[in-house]
N, C-alpha and C positions, 0 to 999 in steps of 0.2 A: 504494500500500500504506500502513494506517496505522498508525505505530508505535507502538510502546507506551509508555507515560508513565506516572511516578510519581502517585499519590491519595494523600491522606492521608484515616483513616479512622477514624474513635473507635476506640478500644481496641484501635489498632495495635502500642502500646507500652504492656506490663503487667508491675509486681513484685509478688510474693509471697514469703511466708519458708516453703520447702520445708520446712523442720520441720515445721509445722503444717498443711501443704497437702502430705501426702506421695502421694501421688495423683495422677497428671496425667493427662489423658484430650483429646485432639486430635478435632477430627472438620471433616473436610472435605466441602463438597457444592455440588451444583450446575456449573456452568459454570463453571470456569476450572481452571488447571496449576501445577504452581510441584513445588517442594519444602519437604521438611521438614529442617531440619540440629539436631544435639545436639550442643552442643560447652562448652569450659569460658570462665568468664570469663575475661577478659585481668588485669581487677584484681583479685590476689589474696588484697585486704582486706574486697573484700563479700559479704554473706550472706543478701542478696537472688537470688532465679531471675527471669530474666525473658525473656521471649517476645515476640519484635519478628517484624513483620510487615511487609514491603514490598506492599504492592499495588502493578499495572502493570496500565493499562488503553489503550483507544485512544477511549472516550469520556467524560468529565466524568460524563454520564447516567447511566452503570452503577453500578449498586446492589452495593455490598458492605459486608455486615455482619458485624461481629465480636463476641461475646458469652462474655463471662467468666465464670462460674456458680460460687458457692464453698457448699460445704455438708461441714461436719465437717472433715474433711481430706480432702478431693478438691476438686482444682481441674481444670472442666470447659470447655475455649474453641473455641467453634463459630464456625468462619470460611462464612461463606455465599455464594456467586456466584449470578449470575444465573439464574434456575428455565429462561429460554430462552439459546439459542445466543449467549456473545461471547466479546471476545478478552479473556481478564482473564490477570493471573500476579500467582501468591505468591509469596515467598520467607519462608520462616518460620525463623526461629531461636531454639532452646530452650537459654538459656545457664544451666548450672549455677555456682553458685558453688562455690571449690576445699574450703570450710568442710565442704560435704554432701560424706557418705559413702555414704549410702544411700537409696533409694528403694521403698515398698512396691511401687507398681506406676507403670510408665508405658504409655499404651494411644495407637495411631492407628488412627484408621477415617477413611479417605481416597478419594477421586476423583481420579484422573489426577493422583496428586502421587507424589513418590520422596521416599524417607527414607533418610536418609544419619546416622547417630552413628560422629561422631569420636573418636582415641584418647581413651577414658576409663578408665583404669585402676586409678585409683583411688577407680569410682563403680561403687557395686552395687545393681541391681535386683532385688526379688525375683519382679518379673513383667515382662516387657517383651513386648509383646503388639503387633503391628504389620500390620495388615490396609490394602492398596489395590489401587487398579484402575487400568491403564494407569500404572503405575510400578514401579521396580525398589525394593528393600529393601538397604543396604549398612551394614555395622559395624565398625569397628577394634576388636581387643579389648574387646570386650562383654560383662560380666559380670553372670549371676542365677543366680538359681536356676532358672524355667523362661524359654522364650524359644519364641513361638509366630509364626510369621513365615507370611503367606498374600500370595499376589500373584496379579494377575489379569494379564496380556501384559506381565509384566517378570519381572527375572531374581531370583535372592537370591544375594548374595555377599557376604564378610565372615570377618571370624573373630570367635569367642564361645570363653566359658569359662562354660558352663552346671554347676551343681551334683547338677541333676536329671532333665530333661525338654528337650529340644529338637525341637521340629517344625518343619519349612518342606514350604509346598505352592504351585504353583505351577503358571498352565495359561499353554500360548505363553509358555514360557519355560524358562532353565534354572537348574540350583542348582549353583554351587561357593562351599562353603564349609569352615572349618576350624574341629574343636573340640578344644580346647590344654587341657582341662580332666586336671587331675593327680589325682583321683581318678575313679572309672567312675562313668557315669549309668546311671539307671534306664533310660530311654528315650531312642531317637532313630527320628523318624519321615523321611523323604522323597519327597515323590509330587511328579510332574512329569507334565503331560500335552504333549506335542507339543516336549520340551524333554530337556535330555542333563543328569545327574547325577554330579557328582564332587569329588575334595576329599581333605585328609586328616582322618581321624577319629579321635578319640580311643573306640575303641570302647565303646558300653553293654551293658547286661545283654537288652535287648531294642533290635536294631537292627534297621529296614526303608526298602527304598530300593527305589519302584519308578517306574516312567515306561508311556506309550504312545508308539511315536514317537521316540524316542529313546535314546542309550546310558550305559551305567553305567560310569563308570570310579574306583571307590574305593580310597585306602590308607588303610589301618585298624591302630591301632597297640594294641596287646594287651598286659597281664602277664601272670606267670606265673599258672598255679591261676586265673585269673577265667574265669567261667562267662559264656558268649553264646549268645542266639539270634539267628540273622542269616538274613536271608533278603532275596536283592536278585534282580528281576523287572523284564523288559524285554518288550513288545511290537514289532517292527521297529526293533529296537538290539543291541547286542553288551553283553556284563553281564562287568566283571574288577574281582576284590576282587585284592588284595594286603597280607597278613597277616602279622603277627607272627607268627616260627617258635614260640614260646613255646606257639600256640596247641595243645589237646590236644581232639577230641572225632570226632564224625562231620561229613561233608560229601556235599552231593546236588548233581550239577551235569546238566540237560537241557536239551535243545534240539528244535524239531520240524526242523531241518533242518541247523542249523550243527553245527561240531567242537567237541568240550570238550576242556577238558585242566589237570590237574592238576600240580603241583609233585611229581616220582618224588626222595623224598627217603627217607632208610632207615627212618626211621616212621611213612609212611603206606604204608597197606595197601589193597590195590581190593579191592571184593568182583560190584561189576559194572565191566566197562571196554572200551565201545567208542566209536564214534566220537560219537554223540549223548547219548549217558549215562553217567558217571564215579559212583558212589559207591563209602564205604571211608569209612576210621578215619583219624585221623593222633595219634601218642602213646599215650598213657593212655587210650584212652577207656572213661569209667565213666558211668552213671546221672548225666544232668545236668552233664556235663562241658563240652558246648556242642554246639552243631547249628551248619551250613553249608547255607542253598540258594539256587544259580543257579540262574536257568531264563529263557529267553527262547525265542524264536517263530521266527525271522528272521535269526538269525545265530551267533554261536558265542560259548563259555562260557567264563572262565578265573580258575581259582584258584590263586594263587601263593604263596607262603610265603617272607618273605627274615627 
């Protein structure tokens, strides 16, 4: 077997002043694996970013190029592997300095890499955009305004404090994540093909969470008066929200085959109720107060209220 060994490789090790390059844009391709890490400098007097790159190969021969691109304020670094089959690995690291507070956008488009950003809490994106294949997506306290997270046979997990817009989509894989966000987003999306969904949520105004394959298990944490649309769908999985009792509006819960069942609490009310079908009110419900729907194919429904 042959092992892998360090290369060094022009523009393995790059600085830039994030002020002026507020933009970062990753893209990985071709032949080789690695990860991507975001974490903070150790010294907390520079105000330099910089992006160090390990290459691991097992032949001298193998071709890896790295290319830096600056235009305006986006700084664009294209790491390249082999167009044919070898054994190469990355390790990439994206260290911010403690100086930067903010970021317009940071973007991955990636090949068989996992990206991983470390506790950053006191670093805000306004786009953190993260797109691969054959790796998983992982975040400590991750702060933007939107945050668009796609994986292709890995998982997404992490927690975020989005302002606005949070999506993760993912196939051969699952999503547990958490959003700690203290006022309500616009949106949260979650689709999962062949992979189970769950997590706690800080619920939005428009929430959906659906899988093939898989089951849903969410707690969703609610204020008073906020208005929701929810709607969580399962193809061969079992679908359970558990909500905030605060919540007031209508709910729809069905099945083609499994049992539903609702929290029998003194303000909600059924209007149909048996075993595959539960709909009814719970509180005040008025024009635009909020909607509830389960539904799955394959197994059984449950909406709970604490």
């Amino acid at each position: 077997m042959c092992e892998l060994k360090h290369m060094d490789v022009e523009n393995d090790k790059i600085e830039f002043d994030p002020e002026k390059y507020n933009n970062i844009s990753i893209k990985v391709t071709g032949h080789l694996h690695g990860t991507i890490t975001l974490l903070r400098a150790n010294n907390p007097d520079t105000t330099l970013c910089q992006i160090i790159n390990k290459i691991y190969v097992t032949d001298d021969h193998i071709k890896v190029k790295i290319t830096p691109t600056y235009s305006e304020n986006q700084l664009t670094l294209l790491i390249e592997g082999p167009i044919h089959y070898a054994k190469v690995k990355h390790e990439t690291e994206v260290i911010f300095p403690h100086s930067l507070k903010s970021l317009e956008s940071f973007t991955v488009v990636a090949t068989n890499t996992s990206v991983e950003a470390l506790a950053l809490p006191t670093l805000f994106f306004d786009r953190y955009n993260i797109q691969t294949t054959n790796g998983s997506i992982d975040s400590r306290l991750l702060k933007s305004t939107n945050v668009i997270l796609q994986s292709t046979n890995g998982s997404i997990t992490g927690t975020y404090q989005p302002l606005a817009n949070f999506i993760a989509e993912t196939s051969n894989g699952g999503i547990d994540s958490s959003i700690t966000s203290s006022s309500q987003l616009s949106n949260i999306e979650l689709k999962s093909v062949n992979g189970s969904i769950k997590g706690f949520y800080r619920f939005s105004t428009n929430f959906l969470a659906e899988t093939t394959n898989g089951s849903i298990n969410i707690q969703g944490h609610l204020k008073e008066n906020e208005n929701i649309d929810a709607r969580l769908g399962s193809t061969n999985g079992a679908v359970a929200l558990t909500l905030s009792k605060v919540y007031a509006g209508r709910f729809q819960l069905e099945t083609s085959w499994g049992p539903t069942s609702v929290s029998e609490l003194n303000d909600v009310k059924f209007d149909n109720f048996s075993r595959s079908v539960k709909t009814g009110t719970k509180g005040l419900a008025r024009p635009g107060s909020g909607n509830i729907k389960l539904s799955t194919m394959n197994a059984g429904a449950k909406l709970e209220f604490i």
